[in-house]
C-alpha positions in Angstrom: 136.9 284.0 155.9 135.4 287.1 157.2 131.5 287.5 157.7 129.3 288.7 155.8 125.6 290.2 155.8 122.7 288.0 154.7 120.0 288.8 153.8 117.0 286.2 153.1 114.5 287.4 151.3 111.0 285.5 152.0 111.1 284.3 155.8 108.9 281.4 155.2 109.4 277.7 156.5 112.9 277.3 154.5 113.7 280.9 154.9 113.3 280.9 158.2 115.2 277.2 158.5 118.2 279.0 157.1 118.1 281.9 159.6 117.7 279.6 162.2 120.5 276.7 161.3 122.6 280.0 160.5 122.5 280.9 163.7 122.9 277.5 165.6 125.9 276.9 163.8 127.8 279.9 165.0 128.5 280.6 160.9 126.5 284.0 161.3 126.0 286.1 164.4 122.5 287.3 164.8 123.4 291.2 163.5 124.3 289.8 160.1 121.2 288.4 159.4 118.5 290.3 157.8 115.2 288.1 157.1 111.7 289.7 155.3 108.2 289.0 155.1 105.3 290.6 154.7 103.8 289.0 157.9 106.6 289.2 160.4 104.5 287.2 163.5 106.1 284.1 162.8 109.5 285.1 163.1 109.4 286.4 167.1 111.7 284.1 168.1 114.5 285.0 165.2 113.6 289.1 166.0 114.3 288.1 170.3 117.7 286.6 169.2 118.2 289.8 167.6 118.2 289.0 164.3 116.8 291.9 161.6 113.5 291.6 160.4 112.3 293.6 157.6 108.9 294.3 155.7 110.5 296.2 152.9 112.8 293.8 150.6 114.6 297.2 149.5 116.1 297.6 152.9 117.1 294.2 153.3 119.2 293.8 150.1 120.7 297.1 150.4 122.3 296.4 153.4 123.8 292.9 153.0 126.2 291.2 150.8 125.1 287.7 150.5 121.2 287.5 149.0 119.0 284.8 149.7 115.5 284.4 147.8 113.7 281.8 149.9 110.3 282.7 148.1 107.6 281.0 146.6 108.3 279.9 142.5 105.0 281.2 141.2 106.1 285.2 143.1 110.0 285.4 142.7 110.2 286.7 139.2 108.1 289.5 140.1 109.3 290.2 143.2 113.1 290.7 142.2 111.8 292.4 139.1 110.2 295.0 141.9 113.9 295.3 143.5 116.3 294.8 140.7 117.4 298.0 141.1 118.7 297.2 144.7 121.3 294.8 143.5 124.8 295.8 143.0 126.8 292.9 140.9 130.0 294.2 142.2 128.6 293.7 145.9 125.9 291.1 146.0 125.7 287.6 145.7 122.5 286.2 144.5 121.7 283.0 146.0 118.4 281.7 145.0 116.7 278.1 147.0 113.7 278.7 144.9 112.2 275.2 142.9 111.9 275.2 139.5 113.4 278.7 138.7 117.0 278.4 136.7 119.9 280.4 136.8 118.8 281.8 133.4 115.6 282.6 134.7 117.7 285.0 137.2 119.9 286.1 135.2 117.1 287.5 133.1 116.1 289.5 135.9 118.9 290.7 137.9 121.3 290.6 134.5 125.2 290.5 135.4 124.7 289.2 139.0 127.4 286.5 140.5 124.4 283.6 140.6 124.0 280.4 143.0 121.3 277.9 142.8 121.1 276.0 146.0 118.5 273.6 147.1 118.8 272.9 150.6 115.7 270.7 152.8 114.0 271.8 155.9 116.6 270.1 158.0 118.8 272.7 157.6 117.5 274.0 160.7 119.3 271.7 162.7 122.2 271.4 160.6 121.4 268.5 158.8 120.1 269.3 155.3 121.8 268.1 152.1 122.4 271.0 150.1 123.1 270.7 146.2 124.8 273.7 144.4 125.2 275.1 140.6 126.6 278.4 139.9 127.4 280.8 137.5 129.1 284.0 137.2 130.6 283.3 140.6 134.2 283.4 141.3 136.3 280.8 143.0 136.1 283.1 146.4 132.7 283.5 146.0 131.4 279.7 145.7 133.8 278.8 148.5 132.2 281.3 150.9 128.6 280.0 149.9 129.5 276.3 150.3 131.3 277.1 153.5 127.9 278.4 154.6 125.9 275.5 153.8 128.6 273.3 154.9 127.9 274.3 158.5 124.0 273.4 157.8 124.9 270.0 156.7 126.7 268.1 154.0 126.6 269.8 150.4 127.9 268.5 146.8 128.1 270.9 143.6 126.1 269.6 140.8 125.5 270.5 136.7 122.6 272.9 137.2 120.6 270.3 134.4 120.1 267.8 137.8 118.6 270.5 140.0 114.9 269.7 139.8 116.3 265.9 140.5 118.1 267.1 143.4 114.9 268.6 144.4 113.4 265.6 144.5 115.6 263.2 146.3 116.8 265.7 148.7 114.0 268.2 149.4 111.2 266.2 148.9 113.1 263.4 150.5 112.5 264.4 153.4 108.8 264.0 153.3 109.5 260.3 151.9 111.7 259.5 154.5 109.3 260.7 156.8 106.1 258.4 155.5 108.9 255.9 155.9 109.0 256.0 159.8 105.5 256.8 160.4 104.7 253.7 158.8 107.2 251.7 161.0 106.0 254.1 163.8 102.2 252.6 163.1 103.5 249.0 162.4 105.6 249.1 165.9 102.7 249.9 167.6 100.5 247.0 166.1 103.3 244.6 167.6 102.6 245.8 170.9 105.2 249.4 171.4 103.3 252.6 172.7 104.0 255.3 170.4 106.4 257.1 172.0 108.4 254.1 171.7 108.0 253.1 168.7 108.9 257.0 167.8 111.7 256.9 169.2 112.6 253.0 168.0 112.1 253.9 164.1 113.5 257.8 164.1 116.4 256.8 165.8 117.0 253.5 163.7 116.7 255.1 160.5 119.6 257.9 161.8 121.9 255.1 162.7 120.9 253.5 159.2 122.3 256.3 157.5 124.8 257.3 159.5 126.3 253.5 158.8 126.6 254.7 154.6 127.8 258.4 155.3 130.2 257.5 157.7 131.8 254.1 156.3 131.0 255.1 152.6 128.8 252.3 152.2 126.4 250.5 149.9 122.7 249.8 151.2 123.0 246.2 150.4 126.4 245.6 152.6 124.5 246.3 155.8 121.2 244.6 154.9 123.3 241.3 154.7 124.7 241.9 157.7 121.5 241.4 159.0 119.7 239.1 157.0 120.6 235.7 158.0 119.3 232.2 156.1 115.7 231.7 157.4 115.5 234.3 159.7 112.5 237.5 160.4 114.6 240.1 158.7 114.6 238.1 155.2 111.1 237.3 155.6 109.8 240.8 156.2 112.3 242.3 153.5 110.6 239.8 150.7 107.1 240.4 152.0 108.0 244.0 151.7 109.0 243.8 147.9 106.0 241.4 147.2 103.9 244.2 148.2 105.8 246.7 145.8 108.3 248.6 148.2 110.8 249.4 146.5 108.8 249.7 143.4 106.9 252.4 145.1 109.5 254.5 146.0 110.4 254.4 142.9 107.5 255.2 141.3 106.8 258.2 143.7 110.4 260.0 143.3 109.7 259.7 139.2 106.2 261.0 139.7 107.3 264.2 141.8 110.2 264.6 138.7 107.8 264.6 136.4 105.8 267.0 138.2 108.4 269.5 138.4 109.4 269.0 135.0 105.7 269.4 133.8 105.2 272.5 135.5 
């Protein structure tokens, strides 16, 4: 599979993930990547490891192949309505990782264009996200390159665009959640006597080995939570306490309140 420019249009946190995990991965060498933004200071070390970056979105999409728009929802619409005449369906791939804008909302736009949706998380830096993907317009060659490429960032699975602002939820702002998670067992370790560098390292690094357990044996939560949870003993006791307190139920409650506000909006 031969490379291919990219350019990423909006070189903000994810953006710039993508450039960067791009890179690491050895999937893109630093000449084929072309990242813009209007305020370029934050992307000195992507421009030392030679990678192109551009103020003018013209330039960028004009010269690549595979198009990125890593900008903010509230701006894209705009924005590509600026450059529309920059796209070339017979070249270009569009490849939007925007929230909460549809492939119909592209399509409007940039009518005729070979369409991905694509929501990655900020762990794609260090090729580790999980990326979901919808398409349309695409051909079989086309989808294959643009999963290969998030393949190399992490694990991916295609989806029915209708479960994309889900997707969003669980694996974007997943992150955050799972996050909160270890910070709290960061704060509890410490109030059982770890320093917190420690505990830091205790909870990150338990949680990775937690998941690694399900990805790599293709297993369900509960199988490993018996393994550990013997008759009368501290794990059992600290699992019910948990759920007395509305664990689970929180979690919950908190992936179905970020749905609703991405449906809402």
């Amino acid at each position: 599979m031969s490379a291919k420019k990219i350019a990423i249009i909006g070189g903000g946190n994810l953006g710039s993930a993508i450039a960067r995990g791009l890179l690491k991965s050895g999937f893109s060498k630093a000449g084929d990547i072309i990242v813009t933004k209007r305020n370029t200071t934050t992307l000195t070390d992507l421009r030392d490891a030679g990678v192109q970056i551009e103020t003018d979105n013209d330039i960028a999409i004009r010269g690549a192949e595979i198009i990125v728009v890593a900008l903010k929802p509230y701006n894209v619409r705009e924005i590509l309505q600026e450059f529309k005449g920059s796209f070339d369906p017979a070249k270009h791939i569009l490849i939007s990782v925007v929230t909460g804008v549809s492939i119909d909302d592209l399509e409007h736009v940039v009518p005729g264009m070979p369409v991905v949706r694509a929501m990655p998380n900020t762990a794609i830096a260090i090729q580790e996200s999980i990326t979901c993907i919808s398409h349309k317009h695409a051909t079989e060659e086309q989808i294959r390159y643009v999963k290969t490429m998030f393949d190399q960032l992490g694990a991916t699975v295609m989806i029915d665009e209708k479960l994309m602002d889900a997707a969003t939820v669980l694996g974007a702002c997943g992150i955050a959640f799972a996050l909160r998670f270890i910070r709290a067992n960061i704060q509890g370790g410490i109030e059982i006597g770890f320093d917190v560098r420690t505990a830091s390292l205790i909870a990150a690094q338990t949680v990775k080995g937690a998941a690694e357990l399900l990805i790599r044996e293709n297993r369900h939560p509960e199988e490993e939570i018996d393994k550990v949870t013997t008759p009368k003993g501290c794990t059992i006791a600290g699992l019910n306490e948990m759920e007395h307190q509305g664990f689970s139920s929180s979690l919950i409650k908190g992936i179905t309140a970020s749905y609703d506000k991405i449906v809402k909006d």
